[in-house]
C-alpha positions as CSV (number, residue, x, y, z in Angstrom):
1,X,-30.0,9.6,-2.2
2,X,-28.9,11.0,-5.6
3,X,-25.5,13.6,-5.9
4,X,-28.1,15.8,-7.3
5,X,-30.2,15.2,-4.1
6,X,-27.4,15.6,-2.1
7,X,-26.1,19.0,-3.6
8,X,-29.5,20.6,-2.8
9,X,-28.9,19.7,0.7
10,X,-25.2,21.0,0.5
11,X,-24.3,22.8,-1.9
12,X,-20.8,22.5,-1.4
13,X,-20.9,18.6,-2.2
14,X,-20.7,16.9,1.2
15,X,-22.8,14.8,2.8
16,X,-23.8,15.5,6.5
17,X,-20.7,18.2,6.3
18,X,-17.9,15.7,5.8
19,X,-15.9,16.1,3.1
20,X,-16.3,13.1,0.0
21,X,-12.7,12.7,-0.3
22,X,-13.1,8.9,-1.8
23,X,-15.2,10.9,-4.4
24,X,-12.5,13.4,-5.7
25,X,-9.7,10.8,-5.0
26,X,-11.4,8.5,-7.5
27,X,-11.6,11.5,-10.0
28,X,-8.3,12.7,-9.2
29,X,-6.1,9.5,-9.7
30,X,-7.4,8.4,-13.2
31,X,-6.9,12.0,-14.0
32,X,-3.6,11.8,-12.8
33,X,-2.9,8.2,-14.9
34,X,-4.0,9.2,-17.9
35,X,-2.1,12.4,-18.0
36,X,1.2,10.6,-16.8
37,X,0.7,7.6,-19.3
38,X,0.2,10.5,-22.0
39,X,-3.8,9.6,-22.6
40,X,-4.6,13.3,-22.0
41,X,-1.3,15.4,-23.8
42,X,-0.2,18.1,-22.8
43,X,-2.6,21.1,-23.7
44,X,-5.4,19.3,-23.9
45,X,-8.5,21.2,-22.2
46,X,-10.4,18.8,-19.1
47,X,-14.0,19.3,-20.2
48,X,-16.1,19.2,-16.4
49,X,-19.2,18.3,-17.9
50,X,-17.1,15.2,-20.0
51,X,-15.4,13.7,-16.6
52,X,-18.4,14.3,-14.1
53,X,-20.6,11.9,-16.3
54,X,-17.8,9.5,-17.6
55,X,-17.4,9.1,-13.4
56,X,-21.4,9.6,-12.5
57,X,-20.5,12.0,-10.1
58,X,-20.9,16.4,-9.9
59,X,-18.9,19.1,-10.7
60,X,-17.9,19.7,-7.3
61,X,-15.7,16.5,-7.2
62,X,-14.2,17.3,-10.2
63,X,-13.8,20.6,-9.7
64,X,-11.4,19.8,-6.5
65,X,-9.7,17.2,-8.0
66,X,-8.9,20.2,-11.3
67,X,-7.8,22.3,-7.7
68,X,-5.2,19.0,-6.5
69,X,-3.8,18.2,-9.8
70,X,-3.0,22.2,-10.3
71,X,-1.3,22.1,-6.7
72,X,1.0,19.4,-8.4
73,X,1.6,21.0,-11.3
74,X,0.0,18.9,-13.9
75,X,-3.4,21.0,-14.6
76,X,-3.6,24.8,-15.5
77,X,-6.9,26.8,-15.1
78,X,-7.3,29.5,-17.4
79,X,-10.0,32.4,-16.6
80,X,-12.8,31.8,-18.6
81,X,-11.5,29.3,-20.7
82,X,-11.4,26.2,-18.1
83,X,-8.9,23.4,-17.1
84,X,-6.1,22.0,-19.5
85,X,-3.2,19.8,-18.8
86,X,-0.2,21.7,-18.1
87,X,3.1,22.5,-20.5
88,X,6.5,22.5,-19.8
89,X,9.2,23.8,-21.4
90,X,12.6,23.5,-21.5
91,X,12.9,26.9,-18.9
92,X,10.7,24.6,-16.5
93,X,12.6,21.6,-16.7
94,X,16.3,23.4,-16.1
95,X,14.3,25.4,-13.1
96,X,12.6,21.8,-11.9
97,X,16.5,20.1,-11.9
98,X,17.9,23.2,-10.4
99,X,15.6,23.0,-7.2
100,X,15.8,19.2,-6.9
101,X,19.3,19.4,-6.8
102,X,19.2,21.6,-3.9
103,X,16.6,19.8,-2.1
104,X,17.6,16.1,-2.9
105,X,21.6,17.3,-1.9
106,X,19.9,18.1,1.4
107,X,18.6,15.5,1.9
108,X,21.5,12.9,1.4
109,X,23.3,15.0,3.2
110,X,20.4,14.5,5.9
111,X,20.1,10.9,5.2
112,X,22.9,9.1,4.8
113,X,23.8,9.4,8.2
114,X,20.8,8.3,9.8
115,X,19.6,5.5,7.0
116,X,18.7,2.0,8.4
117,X,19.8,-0.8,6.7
118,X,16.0,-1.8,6.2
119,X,15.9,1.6,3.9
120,X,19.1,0.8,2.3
121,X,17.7,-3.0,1.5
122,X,13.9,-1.3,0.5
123,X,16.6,0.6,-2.1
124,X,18.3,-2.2,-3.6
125,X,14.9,-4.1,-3.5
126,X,13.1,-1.6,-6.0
127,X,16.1,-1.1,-8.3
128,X,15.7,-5.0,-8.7
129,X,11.8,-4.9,-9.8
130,X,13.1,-2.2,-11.8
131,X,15.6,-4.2,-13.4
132,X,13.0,-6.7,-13.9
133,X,10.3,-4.6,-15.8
134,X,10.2,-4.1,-19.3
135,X,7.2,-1.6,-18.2
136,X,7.9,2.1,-18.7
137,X,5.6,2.8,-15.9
138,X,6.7,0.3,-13.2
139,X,10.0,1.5,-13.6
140,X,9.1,5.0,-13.0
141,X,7.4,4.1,-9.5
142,X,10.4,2.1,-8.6
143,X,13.0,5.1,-9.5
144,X,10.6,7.1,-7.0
145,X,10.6,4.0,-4.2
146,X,14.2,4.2,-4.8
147,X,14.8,7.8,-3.8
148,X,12.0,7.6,-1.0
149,X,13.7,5.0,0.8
150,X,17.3,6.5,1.0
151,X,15.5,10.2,1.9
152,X,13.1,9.0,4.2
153,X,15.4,9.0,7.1
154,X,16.3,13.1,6.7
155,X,13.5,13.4,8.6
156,X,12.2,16.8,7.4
157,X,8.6,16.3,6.2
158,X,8.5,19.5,4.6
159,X,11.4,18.7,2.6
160,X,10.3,15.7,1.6
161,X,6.9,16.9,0.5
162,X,8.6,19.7,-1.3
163,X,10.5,16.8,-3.5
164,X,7.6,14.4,-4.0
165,X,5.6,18.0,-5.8
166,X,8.2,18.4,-8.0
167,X,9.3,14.5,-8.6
168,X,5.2,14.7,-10.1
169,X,5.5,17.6,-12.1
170,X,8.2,16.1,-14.2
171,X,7.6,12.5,-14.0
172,X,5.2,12.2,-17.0
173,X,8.0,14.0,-19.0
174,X,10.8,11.6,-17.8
175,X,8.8,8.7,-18.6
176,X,8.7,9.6,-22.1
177,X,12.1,11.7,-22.3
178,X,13.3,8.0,-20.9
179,X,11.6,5.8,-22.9
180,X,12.9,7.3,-25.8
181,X,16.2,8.0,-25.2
182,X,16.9,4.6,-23.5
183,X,18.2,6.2,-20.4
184,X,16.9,3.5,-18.3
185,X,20.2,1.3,-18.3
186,X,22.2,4.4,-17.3
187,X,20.4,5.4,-14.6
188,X,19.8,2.0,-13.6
189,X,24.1,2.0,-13.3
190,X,24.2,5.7,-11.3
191,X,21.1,4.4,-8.8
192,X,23.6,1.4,-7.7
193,X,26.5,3.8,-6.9
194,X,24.4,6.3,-4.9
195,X,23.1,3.2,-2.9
196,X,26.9,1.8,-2.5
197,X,27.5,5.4,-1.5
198,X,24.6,5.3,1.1
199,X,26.4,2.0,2.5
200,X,29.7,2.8,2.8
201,X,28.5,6.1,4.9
202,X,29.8,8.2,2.3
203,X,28.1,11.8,2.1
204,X,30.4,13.6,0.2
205,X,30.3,10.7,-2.6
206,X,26.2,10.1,-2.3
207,X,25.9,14.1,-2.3
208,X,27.8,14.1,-5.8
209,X,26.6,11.3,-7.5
210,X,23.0,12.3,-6.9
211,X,23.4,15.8,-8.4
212,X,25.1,14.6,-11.2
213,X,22.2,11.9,-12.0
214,X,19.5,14.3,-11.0
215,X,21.3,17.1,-14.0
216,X,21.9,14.7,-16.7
217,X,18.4,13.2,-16.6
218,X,17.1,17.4,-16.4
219,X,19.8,18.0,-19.4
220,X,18.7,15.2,-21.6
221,X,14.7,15.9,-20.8
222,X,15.4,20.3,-21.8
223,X,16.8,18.9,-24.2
224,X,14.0,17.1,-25.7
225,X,12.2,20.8,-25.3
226,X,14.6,22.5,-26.7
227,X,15.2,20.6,-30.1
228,X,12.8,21.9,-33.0
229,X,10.3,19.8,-34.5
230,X,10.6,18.2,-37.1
231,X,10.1,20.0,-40.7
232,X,7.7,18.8,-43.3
């Protein structure tokens, strides 16, 4: 049966009632690529007609993955103009580090206490592949696996959740921000002292060190926002 076929059906782009998650998921993630790799810049309007035929699929696929990618803060639908990928500004990114401070400092404080040495070892493994990678892109994931192990043992869901939205509002930024302000190697250095922090115990020192990392990598990307462009 045809999507077209099935629509008539049900209208509301399911077949036999279920929802066709693999359907928007597929949409959804090379959406979500190709605006963190910087294929679709910021601004740039997400033409429904465009990515339903480039993936041989609806509207109504597309139109929920458009929903998913708003919820995370990378897609901005404008009445009566459509879908674009979102902005940010240096008032976003200083309002981004502000809350991630508050959130990750909760959950060291959370964490450390409770962390396995399995999480502490999945830590040190990813700041090796790191390391490793000349990559832009591996790297990112593996500064996320990094701070996903150490949280994980909080054990507060919501909290974690509430991280993970904002780590993906800002992590196409960071990449570039990164990338070209060579931060890698410095971050690389503070990563290794929050995970010898984590296994000593220490929750003061981990607490500390991870605000300190999280508002120098938010001052260096405002930053970026903040300077003019260039003249001529």
């Amino acid at each position: 049966m045809q999507d077209a076929d099935i629509l008539k059906e049900n209208p509301s782009g399911t077949r036999d009632g279920a929802p066709r998650t693999g359907m928007v998921a597929a949409v959804m993630e090379r959406l979500r690529e190709e605006i963190l790799s910087g294929a679709l810049p910021a601004g740039t309007q997400l033409r429904q007609d465009h990515i339903a035929a480039a993936h041989g699929v609806s509207h109504i696929p597309v139109r929920e993955a458009f929903r998913r990618l708003e919820a995370d803060g990378l897609v901005t639908t404008i009445p009566r103009r459509g879908a674009f990928v979102s902005r940010m500004s240096g008032e976003d990114a200083r309002e981004i580090t502000e809350m991630r401070v508050a959130l990750e400092c909760l959950a060291v404080r959370l964490s450390v206490p409770r962390a396995p040495r399995t999480a502490l070892d999945a830590a040190a493994d990813a700041l090796q592949i790191a390391g490793r990678s000349n990559e832009i892109s591996d790297w990112s994931e593996m500064n996320l696996q990094f701070h996903r192990a150490l949280y994980a043992a909080c054990g507060r869901p919501r909290l974690l959740a509430t991280i993970e939205g904002l780590w993906r509002q800002v992590d196409r930024y960071l990449r570039l921000v990164f990338e070209i302000s060579d931060y890698q190697g410095k971050s690389h250095a503070e990563h290794l002292a929050i995970l010898e922090a984590y296994r000593r115990g220490d929750v003061a020192a981990a607490e500390n060190l991870i605000a300190a990392h999280i508002e120098e990598a938010g001052d260096v990307l405002a930053a970026a926002f903040d300077r003019p462009p260039p003249s001529g």
